[in-house]
GUMARDO-442084 format. One record per residue (C-alpha): chain; residue number from 1; x, y, z; residue in three letters. Coordinates in pm, 1 decimal, m for minus. Layout:
N
{pt "A"; NUM; {X; Y; Z}; "ALA"};
...
***
This chain:
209
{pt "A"; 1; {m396.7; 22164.3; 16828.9}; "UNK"};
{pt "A"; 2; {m26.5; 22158.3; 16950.2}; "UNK"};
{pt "A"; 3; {m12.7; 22455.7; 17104.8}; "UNK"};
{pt "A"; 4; {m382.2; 22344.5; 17281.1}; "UNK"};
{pt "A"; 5; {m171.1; 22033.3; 17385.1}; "UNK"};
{pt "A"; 6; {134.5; 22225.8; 17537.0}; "UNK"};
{pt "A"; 7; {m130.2; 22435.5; 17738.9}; "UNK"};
{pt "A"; 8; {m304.4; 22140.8; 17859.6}; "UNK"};
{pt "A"; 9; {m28.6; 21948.7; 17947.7}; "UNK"};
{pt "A"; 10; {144.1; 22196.7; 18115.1}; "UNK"};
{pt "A"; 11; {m129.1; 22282.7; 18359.4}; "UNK"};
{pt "A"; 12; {m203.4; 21905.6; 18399.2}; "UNK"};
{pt "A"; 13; {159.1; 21847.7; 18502.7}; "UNK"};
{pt "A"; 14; {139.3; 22186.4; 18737.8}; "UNK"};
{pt "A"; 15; {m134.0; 22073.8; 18934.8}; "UNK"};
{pt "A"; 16; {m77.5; 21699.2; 18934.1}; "UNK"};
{pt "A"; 17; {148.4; 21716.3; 19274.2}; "UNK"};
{pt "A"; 18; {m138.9; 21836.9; 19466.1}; "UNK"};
{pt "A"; 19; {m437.2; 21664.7; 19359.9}; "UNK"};
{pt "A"; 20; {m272.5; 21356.8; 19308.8}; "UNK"};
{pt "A"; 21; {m183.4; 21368.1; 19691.2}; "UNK"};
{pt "A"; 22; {m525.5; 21543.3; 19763.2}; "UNK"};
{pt "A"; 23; {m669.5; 21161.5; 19587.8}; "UNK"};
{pt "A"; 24; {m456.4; 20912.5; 19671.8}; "UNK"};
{pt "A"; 25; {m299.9; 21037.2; 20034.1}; "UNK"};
{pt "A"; 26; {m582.9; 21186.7; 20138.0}; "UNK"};
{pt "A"; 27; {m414.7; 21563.7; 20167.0}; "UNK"};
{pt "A"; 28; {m184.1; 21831.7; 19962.8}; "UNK"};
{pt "A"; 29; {141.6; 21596.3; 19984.7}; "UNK"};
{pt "A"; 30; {316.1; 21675.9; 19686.9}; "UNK"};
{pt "A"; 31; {560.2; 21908.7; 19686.1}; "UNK"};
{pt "A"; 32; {558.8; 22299.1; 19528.5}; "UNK"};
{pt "A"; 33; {900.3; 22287.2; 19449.6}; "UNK"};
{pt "A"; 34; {819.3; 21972.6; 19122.7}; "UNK"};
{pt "A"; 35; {562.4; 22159.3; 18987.5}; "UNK"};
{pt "A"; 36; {728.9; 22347.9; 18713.2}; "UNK"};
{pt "A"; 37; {911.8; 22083.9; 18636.1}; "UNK"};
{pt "A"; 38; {595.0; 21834.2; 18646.0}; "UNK"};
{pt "A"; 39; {451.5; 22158.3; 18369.1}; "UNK"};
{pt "A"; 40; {736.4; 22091.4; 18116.3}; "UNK"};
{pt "A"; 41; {727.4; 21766.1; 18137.6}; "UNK"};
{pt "A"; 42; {346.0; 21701.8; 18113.9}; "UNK"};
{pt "A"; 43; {363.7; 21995.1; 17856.9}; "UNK"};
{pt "A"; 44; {604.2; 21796.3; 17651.2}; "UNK"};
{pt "A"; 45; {458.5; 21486.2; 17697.0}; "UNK"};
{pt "A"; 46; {82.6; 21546.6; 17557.0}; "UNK"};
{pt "A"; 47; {250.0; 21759.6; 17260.2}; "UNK"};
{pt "A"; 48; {450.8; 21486.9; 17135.9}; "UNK"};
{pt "A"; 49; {98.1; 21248.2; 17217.4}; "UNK"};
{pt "A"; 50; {m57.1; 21492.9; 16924.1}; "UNK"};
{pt "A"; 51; {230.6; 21476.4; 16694.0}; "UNK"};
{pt "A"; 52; {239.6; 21048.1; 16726.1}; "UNK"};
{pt "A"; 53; {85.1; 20864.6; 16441.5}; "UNK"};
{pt "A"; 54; {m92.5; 20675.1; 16688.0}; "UNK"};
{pt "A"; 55; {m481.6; 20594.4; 16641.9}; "UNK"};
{pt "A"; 56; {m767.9; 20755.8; 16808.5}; "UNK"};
{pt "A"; 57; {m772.6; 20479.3; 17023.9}; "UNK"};
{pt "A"; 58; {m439.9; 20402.8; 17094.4}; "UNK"};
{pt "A"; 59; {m394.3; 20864.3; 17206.4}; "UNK"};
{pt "A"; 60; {m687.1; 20799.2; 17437.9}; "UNK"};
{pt "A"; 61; {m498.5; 20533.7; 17612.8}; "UNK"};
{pt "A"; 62; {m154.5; 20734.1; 17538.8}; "UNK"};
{pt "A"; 63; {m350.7; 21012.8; 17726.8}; "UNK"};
{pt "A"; 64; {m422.6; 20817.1; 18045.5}; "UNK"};
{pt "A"; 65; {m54.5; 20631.0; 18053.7}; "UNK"};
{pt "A"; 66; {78.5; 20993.6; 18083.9}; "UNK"};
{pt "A"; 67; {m178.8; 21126.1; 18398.0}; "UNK"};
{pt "A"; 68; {m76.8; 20756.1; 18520.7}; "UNK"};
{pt "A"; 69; {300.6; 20776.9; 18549.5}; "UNK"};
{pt "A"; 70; {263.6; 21200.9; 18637.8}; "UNK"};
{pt "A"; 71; {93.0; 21154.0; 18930.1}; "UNK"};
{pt "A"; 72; {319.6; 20833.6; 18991.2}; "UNK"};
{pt "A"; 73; {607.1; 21003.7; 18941.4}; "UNK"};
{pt "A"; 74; {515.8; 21346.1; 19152.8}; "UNK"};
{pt "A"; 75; {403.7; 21082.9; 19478.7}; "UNK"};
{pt "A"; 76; {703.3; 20884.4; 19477.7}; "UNK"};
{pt "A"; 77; {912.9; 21238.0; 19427.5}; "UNK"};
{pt "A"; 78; {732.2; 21392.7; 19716.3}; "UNK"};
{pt "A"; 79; {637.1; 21076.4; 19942.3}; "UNK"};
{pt "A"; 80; {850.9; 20811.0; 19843.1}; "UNK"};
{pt "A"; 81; {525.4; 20593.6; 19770.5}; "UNK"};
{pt "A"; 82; {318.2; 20489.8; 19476.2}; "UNK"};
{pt "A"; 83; {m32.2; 20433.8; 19606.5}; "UNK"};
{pt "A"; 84; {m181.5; 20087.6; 19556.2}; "UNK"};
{pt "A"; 85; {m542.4; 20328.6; 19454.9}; "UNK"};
{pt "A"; 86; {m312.4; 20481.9; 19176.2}; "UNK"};
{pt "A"; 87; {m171.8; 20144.0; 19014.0}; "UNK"};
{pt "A"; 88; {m531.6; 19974.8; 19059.7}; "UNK"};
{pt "A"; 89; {m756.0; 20265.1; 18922.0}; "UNK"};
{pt "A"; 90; {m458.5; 20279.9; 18627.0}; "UNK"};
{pt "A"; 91; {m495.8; 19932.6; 18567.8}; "UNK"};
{pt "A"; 92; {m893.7; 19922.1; 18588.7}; "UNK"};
{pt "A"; 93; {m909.4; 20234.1; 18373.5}; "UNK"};
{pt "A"; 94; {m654.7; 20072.1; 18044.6}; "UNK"};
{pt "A"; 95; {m862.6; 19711.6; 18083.6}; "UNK"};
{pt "A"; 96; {m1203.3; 19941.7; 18056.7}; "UNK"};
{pt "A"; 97; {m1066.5; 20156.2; 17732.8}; "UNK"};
{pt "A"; 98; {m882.8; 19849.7; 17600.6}; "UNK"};
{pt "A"; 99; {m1241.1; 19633.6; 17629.0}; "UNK"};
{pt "A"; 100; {m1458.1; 19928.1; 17543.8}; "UNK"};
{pt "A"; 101; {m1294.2; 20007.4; 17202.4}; "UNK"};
{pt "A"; 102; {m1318.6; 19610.3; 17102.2}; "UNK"};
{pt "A"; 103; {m898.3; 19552.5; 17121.9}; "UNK"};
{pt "A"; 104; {m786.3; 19225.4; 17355.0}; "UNK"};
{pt "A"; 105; {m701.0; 19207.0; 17649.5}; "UNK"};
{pt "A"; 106; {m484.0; 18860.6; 17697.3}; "UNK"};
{pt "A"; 107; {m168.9; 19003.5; 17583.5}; "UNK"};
{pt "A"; 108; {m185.3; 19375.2; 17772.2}; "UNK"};
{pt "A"; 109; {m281.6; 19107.6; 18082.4}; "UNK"};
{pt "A"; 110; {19.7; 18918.3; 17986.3}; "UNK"};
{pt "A"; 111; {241.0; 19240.4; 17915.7}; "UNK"};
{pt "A"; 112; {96.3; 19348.2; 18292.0}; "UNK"};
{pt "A"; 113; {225.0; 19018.4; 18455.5}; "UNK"};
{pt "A"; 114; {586.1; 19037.3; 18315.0}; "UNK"};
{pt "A"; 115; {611.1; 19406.4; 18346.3}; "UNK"};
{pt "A"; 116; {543.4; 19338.4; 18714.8}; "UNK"};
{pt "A"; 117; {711.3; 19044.6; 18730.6}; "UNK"};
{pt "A"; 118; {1113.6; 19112.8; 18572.6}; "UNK"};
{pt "A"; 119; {1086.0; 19391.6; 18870.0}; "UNK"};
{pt "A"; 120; {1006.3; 19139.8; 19089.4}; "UNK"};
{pt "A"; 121; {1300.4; 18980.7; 18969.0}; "UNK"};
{pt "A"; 122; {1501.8; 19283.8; 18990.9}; "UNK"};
{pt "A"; 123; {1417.0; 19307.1; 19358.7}; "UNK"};
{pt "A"; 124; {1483.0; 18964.0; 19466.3}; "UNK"};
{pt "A"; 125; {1864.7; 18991.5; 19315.5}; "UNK"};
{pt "A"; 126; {1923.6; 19343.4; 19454.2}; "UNK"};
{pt "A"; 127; {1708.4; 19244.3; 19798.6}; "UNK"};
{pt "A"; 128; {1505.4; 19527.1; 19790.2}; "UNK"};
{pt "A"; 129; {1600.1; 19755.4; 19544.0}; "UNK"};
{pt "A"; 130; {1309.2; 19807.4; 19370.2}; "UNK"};
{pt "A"; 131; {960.1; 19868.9; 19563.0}; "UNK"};
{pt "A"; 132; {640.3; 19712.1; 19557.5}; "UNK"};
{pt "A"; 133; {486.4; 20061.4; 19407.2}; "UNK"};
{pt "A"; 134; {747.0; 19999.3; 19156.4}; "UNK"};
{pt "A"; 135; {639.3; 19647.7; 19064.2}; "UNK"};
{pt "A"; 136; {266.4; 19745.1; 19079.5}; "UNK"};
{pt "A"; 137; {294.9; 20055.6; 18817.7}; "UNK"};
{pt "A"; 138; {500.3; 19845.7; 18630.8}; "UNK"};
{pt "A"; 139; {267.7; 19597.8; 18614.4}; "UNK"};
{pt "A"; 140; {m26.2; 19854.4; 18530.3}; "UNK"};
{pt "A"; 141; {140.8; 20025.1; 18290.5}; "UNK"};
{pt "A"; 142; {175.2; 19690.9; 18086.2}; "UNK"};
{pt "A"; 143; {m200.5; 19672.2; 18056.5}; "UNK"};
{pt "A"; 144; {m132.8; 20004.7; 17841.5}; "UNK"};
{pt "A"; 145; {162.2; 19930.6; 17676.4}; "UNK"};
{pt "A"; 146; {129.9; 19562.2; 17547.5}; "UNK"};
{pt "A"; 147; {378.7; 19347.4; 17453.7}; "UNK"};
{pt "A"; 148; {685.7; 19409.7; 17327.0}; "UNK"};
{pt "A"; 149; {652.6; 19768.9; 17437.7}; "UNK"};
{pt "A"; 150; {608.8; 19699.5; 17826.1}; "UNK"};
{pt "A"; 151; {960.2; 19489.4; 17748.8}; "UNK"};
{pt "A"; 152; {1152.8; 19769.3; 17573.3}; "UNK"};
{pt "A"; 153; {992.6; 20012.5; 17867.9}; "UNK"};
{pt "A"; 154; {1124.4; 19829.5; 18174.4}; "UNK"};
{pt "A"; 155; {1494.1; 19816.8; 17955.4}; "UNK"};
{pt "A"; 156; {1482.5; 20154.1; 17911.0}; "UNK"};
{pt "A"; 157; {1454.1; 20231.1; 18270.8}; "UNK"};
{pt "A"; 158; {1644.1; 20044.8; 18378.3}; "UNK"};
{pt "A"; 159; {1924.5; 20188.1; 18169.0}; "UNK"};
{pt "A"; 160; {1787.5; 20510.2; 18345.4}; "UNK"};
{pt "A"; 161; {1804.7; 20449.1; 18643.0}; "UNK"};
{pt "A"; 162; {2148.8; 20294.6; 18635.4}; "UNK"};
{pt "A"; 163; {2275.7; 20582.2; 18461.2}; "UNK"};
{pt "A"; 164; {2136.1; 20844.6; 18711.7}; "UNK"};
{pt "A"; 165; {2283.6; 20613.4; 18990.1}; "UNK"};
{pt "A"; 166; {2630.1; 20568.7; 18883.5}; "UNK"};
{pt "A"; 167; {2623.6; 20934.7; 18861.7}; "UNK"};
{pt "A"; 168; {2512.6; 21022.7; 19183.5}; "UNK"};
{pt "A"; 169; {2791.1; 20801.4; 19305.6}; "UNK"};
{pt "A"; 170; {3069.1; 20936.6; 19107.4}; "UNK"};
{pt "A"; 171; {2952.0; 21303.7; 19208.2}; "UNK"};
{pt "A"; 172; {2918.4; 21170.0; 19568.9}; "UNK"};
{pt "A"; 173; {2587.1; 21248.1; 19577.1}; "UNK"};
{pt "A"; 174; {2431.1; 20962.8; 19743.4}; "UNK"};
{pt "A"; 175; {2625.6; 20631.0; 19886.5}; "UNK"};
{pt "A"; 176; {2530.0; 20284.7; 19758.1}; "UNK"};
{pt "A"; 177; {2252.4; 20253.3; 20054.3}; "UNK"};
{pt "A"; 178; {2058.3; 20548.5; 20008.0}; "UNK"};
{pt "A"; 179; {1736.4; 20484.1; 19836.3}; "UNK"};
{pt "A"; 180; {1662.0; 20661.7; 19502.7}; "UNK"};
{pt "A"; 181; {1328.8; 20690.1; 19359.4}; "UNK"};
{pt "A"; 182; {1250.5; 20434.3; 19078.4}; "UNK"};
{pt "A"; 183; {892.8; 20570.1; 18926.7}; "UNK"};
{pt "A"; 184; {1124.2; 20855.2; 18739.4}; "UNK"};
{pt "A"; 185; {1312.1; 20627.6; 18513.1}; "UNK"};
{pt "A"; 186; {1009.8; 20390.8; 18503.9}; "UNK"};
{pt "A"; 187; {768.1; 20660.9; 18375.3}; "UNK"};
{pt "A"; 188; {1050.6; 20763.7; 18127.9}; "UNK"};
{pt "A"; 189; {1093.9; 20409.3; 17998.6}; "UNK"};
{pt "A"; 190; {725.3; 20346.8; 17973.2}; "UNK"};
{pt "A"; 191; {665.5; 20656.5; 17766.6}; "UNK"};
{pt "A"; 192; {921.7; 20655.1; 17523.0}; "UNK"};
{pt "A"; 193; {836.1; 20323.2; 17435.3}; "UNK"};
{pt "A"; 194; {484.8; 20392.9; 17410.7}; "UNK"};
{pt "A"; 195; {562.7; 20661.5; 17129.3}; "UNK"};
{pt "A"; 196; {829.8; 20492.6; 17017.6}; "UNK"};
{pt "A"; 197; {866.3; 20111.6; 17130.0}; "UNK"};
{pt "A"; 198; {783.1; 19897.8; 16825.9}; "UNK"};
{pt "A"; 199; {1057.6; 20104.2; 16659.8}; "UNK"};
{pt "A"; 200; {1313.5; 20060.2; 16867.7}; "UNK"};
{pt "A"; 201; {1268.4; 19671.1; 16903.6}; "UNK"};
{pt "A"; 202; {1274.4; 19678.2; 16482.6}; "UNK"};
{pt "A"; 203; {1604.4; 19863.6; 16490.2}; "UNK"};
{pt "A"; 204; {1756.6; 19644.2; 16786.3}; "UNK"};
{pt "A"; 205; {1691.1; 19300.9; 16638.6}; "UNK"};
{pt "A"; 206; {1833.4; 19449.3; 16290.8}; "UNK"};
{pt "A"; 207; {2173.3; 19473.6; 16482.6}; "UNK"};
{pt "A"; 208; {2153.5; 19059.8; 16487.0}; "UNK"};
{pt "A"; 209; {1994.8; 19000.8; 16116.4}; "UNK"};
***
């Protein structure tokens, strides 16, 4: 089964680029040069999926978050742009799961409004650093995730992002106007915390027991 999930994955995350732009721009947009890259991670990703503890229900959902933020990650790589189709199918497709397996829905729809909404916030203090694809796949991506994940997810990349930023600038790399893609350290955040979220919330608020 794991090596079934590395081959899957890997071949997901190869062809994601292209159909994803094929889909959701309408032509072959994304870019050759991600694709082996988009294999290991998609590779990765669906093997560590297997290897979770997670319930039947809660993999099948796993399993879309990670075709989600792929296919986000590869258009916003190779177009700059997260489709509005791709967040709203996303979000349509975790309510459907979420409702057809009997779980609730108020708190994912709450966990969707704040995911969306603290990038809001992040984009009214920066003015403008953060997209509206941003805010929208953050805010679909909290219909999978829930609360507290969708909290420790937008943390996480956040701490990404600013990371990968400060050391573009140090390596003079990029200049403090030049726009960086966001859905990277979003799909990053989002993931680990899906695997691993409830964890790392238990061993943060030990710190302050």
């Amino acid at each position: 089964m794991e090596w079934l999930a590395l081959f899957v994955g890997g071949l997901v995350g190869w062809w994601i680029p292209g159909v994803s732009g094929r889909i959701f721009l309408s032509g072959p947009q994304g870019k050759r040069g991600i694709q082996p890259a988009m294999a290991v991670v998609g590779a990765g990703g669906f093997h560590l999926l297997v290897l979770s503890s997670l319930t039947l229900g809660e993999q099948i959902i796993g399993g879309l978050l990670l075709l989600f933020l792929l296919a986000a990650v590869a258009l916003d790589l190779s177009c700059r742009l997260i489709p509005n189709r791709l967040n709203g199918m996303a979000a349509l497709g975790f309510l459907l799961v979420r409702l057809l397996s009997g779980q609730e829905v108020l708190s994912p729809l709450g966990a969707g409004l704040f995911g969306g909404g603290i990038l809001l916030a992040i984009s009214l203090l920066s003015r403008g650093g953060v997209g509206g694809g941003d805010m929208k796949m953050a805010a679909a991506a909290g219909l999978a995730l829930g609360w507290p994940k969708v909290a420790t997810g937008v943390g996480l990349a956040v701490l990404s992002g600013g990371l990968w930023a400060s050391f573009l600038l140090m390596t003079g790399k990029v200049d403090r106007k030049t726009p960086l893609p966001f859905a990277p350290h979003l799909a990053i955040g989002f993931y680990v915390s899906w695997l691993w979220g409830e964890i790392l919330v238990r061993k943060y608020l030990s710190l302050y027991s």
